[in-house]
ChimeraX commands (.cxc) that place a marker at each C-alpha (Angstrom):
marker #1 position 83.51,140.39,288.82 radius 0.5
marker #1 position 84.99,137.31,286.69 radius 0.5
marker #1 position 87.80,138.70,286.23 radius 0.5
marker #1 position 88.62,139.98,290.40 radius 0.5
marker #1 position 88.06,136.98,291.21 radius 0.5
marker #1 position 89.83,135.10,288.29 radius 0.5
marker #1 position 92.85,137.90,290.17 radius 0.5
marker #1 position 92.79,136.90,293.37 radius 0.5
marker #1 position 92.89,133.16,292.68 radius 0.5
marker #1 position 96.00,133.83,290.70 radius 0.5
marker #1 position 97.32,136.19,293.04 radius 0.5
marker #1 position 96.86,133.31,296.00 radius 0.5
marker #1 position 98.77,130.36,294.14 radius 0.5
marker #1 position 101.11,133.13,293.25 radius 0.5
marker #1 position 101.86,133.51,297.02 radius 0.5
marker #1 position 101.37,129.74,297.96 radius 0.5
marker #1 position 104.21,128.88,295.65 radius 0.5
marker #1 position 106.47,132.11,296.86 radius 0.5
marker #1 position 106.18,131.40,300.38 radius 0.5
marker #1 position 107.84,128.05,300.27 radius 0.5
marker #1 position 111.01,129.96,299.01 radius 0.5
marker #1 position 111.12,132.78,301.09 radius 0.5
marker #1 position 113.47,133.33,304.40 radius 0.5
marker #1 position 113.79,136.05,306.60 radius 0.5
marker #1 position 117.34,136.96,308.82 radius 0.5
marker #1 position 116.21,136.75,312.37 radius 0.5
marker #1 position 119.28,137.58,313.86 radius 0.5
marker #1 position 120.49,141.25,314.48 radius 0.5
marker #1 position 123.28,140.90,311.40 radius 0.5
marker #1 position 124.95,137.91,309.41 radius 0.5
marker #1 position 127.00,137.90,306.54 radius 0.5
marker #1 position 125.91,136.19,303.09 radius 0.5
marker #1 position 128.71,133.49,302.58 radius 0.5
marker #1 position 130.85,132.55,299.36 radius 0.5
marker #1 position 130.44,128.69,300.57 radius 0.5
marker #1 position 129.18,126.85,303.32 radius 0.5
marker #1 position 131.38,127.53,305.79 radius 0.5
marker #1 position 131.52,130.42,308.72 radius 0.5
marker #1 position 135.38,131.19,307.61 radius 0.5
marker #1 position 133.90,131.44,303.97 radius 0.5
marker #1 position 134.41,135.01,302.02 radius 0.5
marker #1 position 131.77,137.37,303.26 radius 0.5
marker #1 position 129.93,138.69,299.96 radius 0.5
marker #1 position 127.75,140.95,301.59 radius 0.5
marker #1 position 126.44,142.17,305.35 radius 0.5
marker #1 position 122.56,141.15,305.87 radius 0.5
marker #1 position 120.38,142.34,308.86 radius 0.5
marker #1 position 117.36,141.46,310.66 radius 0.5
marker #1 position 114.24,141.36,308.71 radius 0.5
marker #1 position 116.53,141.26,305.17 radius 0.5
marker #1 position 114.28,138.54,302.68 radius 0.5
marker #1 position 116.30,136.04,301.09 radius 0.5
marker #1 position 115.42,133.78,298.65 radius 0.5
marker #1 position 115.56,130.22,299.42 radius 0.5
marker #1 position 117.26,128.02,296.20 radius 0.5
marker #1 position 118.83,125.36,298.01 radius 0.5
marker #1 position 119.26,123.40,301.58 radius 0.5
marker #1 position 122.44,121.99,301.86 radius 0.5
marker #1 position 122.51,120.43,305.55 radius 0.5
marker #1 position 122.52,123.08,308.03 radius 0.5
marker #1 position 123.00,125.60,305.22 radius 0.5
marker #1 position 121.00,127.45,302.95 radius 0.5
marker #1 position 122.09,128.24,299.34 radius 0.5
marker #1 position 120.34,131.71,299.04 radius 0.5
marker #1 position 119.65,135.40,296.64 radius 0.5
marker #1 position 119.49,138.37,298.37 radius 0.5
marker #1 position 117.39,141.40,297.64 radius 0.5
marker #1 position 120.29,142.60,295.83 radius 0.5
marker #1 position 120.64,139.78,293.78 radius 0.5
marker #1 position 124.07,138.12,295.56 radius 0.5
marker #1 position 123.75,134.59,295.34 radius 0.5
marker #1 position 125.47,133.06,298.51 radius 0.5
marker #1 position 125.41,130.53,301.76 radius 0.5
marker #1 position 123.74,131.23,305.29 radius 0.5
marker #1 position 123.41,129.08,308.12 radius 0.5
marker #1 position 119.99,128.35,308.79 radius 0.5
marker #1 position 120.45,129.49,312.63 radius 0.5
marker #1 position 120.06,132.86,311.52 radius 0.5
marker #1 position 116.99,132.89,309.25 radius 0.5
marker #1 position 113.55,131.68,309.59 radius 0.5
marker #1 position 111.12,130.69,307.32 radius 0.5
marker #1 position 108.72,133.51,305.76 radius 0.5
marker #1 position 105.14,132.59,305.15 radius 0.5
marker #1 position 103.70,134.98,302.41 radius 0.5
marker #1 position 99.86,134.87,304.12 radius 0.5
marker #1 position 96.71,136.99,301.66 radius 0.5
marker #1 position 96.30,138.77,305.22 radius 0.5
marker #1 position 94.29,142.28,303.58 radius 0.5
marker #1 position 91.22,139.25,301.89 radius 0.5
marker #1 position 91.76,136.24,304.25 radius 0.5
marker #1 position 89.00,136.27,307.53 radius 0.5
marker #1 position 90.35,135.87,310.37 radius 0.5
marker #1 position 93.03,138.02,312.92 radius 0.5
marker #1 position 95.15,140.25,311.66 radius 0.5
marker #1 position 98.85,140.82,312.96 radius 0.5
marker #1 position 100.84,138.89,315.47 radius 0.5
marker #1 position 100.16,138.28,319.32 radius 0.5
marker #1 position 102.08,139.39,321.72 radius 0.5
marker #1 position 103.34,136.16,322.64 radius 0.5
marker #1 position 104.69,136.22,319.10 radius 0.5
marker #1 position 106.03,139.12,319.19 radius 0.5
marker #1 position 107.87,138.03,321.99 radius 0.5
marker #1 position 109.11,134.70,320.43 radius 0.5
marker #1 position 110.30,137.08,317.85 radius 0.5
marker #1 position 112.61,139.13,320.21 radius 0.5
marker #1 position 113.50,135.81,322.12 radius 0.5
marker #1 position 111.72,136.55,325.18 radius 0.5
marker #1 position 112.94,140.30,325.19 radius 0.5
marker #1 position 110.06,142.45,324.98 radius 0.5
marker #1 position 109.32,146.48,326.77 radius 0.5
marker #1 position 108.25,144.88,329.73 radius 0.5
marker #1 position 111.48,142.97,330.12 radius 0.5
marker #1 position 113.33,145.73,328.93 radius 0.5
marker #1 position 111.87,148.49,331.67 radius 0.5
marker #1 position 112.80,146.07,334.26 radius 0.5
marker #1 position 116.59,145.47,333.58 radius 0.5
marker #1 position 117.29,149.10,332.53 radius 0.5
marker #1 position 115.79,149.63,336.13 radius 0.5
marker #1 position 118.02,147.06,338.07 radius 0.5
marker #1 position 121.49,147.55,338.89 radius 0.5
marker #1 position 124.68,145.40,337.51 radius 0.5
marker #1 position 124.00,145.30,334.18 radius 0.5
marker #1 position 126.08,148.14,331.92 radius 0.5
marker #1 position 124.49,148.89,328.49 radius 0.5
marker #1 position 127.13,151.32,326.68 radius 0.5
marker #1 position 129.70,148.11,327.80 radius 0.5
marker #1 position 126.83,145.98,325.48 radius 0.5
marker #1 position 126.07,148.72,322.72 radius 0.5
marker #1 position 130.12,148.61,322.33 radius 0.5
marker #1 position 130.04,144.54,322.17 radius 0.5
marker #1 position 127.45,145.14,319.48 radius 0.5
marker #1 position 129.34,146.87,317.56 radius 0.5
marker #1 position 132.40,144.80,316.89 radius 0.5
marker #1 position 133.18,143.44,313.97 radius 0.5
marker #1 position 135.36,140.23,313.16 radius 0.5
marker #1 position 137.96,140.17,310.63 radius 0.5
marker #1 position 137.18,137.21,309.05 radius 0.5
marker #1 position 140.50,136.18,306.86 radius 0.5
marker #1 position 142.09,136.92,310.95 radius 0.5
marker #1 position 139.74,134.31,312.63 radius 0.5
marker #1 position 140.35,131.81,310.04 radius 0.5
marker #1 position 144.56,132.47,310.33 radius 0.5
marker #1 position 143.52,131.92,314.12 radius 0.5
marker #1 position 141.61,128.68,313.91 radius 0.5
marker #1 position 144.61,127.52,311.58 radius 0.5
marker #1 position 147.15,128.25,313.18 radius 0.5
marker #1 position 146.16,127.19,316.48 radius 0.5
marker #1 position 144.61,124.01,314.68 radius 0.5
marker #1 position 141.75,123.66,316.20 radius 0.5
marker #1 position 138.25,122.34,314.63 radius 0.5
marker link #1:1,2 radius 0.2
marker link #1:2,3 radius 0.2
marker link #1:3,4 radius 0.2
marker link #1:4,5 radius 0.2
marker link #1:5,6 radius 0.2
marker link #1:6,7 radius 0.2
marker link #1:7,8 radius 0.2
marker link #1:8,9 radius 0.2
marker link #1:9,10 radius 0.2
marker link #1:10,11 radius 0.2
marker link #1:11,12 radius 0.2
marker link #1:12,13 radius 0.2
marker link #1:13,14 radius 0.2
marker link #1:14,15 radius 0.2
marker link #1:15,16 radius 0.2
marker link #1:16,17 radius 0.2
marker link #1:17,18 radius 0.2
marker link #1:18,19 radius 0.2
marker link #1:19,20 radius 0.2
marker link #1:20,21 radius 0.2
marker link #1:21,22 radius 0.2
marker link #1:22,23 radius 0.2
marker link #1:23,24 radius 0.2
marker link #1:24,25 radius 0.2
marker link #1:25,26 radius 0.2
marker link #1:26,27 radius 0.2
marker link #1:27,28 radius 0.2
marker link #1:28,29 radius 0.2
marker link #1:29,30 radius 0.2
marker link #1:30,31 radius 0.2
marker link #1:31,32 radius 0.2
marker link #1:32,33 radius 0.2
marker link #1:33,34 radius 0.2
marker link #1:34,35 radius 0.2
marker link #1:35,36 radius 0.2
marker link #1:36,37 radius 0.2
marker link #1:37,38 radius 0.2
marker link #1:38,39 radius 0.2
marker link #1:39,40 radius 0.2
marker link #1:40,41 radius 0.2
marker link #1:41,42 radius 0.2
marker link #1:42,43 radius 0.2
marker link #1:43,44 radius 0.2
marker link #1:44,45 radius 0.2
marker link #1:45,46 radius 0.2
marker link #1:46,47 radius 0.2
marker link #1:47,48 radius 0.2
marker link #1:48,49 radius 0.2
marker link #1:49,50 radius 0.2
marker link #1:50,51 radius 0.2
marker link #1:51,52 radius 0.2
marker link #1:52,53 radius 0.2
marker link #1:53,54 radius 0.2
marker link #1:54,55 radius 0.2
marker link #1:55,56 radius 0.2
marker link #1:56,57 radius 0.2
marker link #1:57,58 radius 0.2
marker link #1:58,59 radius 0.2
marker link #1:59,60 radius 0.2
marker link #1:60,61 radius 0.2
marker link #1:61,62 radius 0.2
marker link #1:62,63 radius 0.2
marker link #1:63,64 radius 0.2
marker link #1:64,65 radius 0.2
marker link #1:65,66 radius 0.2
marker link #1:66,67 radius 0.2
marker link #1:67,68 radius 0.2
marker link #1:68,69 radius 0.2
marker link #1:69,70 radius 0.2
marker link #1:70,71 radius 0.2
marker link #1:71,72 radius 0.2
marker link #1:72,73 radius 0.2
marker link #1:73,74 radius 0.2
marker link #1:74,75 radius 0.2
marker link #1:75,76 radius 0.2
marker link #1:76,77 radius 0.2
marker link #1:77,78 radius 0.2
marker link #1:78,79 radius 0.2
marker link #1:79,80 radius 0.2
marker link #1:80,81 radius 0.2
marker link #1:81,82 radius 0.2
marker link #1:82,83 radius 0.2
marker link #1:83,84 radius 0.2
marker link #1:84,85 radius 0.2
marker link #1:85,86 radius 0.2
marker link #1:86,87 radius 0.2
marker link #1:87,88 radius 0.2
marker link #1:88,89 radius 0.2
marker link #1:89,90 radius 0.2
marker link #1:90,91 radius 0.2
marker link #1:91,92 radius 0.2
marker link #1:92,93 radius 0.2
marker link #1:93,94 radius 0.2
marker link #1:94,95 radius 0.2
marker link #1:95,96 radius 0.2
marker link #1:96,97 radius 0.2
marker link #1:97,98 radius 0.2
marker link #1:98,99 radius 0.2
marker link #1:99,100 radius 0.2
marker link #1:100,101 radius 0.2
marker link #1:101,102 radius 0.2
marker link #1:102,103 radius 0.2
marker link #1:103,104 radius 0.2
marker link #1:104,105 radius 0.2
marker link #1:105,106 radius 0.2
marker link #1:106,107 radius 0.2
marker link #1:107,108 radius 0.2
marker link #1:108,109 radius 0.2
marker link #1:109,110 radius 0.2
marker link #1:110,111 radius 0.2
marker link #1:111,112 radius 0.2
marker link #1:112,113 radius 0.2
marker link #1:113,114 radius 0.2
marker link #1:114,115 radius 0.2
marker link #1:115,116 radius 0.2
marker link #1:116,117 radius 0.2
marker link #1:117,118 radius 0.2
marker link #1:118,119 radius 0.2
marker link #1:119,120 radius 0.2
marker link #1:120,121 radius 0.2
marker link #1:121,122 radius 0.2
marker link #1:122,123 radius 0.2
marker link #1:123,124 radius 0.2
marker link #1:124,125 radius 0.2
marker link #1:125,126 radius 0.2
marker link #1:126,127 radius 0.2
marker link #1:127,128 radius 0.2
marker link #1:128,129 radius 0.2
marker link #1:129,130 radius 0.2
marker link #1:130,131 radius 0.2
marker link #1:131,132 radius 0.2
marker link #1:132,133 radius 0.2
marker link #1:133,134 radius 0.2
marker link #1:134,135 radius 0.2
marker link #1:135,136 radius 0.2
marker link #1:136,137 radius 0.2
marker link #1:137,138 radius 0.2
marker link #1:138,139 radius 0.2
marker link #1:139,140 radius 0.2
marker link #1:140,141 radius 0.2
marker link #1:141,142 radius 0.2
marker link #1:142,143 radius 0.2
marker link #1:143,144 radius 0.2
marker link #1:144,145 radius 0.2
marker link #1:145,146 radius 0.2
marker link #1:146,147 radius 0.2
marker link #1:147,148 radius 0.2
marker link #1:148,149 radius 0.2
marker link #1:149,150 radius 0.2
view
């Protein structure tokens, strides 16, 4: 009995210590960054719900590890903090609300859904195709260059 208990103390400073480090991509993809900088080298794609290892804040940025082990830069707009909680031995509510869930989605839950796929004027295979695009970095930054802007 010493020794579950003896366990579970460890096992809860264990996760008290991991959850100040850990950060979850909230947003439906980013890229993991060379530097600190949008224009920056993409190292690898990353995708809601991806964990990240926090190592450093730098300003607006974090200085990150992916799952994969790439060390690189994200902008903290697309991650969020991830509390590690001992939700399976701590009393007390399991899960999330639904008024967390819809924080979650931004306000976008089935409800919402039902209702605009029921209206008329908006086109979702125009969105799915938006959704799919993908920017050509090296491109964007020639662009921004070129045209100097800041």
């Amino acid at each position: 009995m010493k020794k579950t208990a003896w366990f579970l103390v460890v096992l809860a400073a264990t996760a008290l210590f991991a959850a100040d480090k850990a950060l979850v991509v909230q947003v439906l993809r980013t890229r993991l960054l060379a530097q600190p900088d949008f224009l920056s080298a993409s190292l690898c794609p990353l995708q809601k719900g991806n964990r990240l290892e926090l190592l450093e804040a730098q300003g607006s940025w974090y200085q990150v590890r992916s799952a994969g082990g790439v060390k690189g830069f994200v902008h903290s707009s697309a991650v969020m903090e991830s509390r590690v909680t001992l939700g399976g031995i701590a009393p007390g509510p399991k899960g999330a609300s639904q008024d967390e869930l819809a924080l979650a989605a931004k306000g976008f839950d089935e409800g919402n859904e039902k209702k605009l796929r029921n209206s008329t004027g908006y086109n979702f295979a125009d969105l799915g195709w938006v959704m799919e695009q993908e920017v050509d970095v090296p491109a964007l930054a020639r662009f921004v260059r070129d045209g100097r802007l800041k």
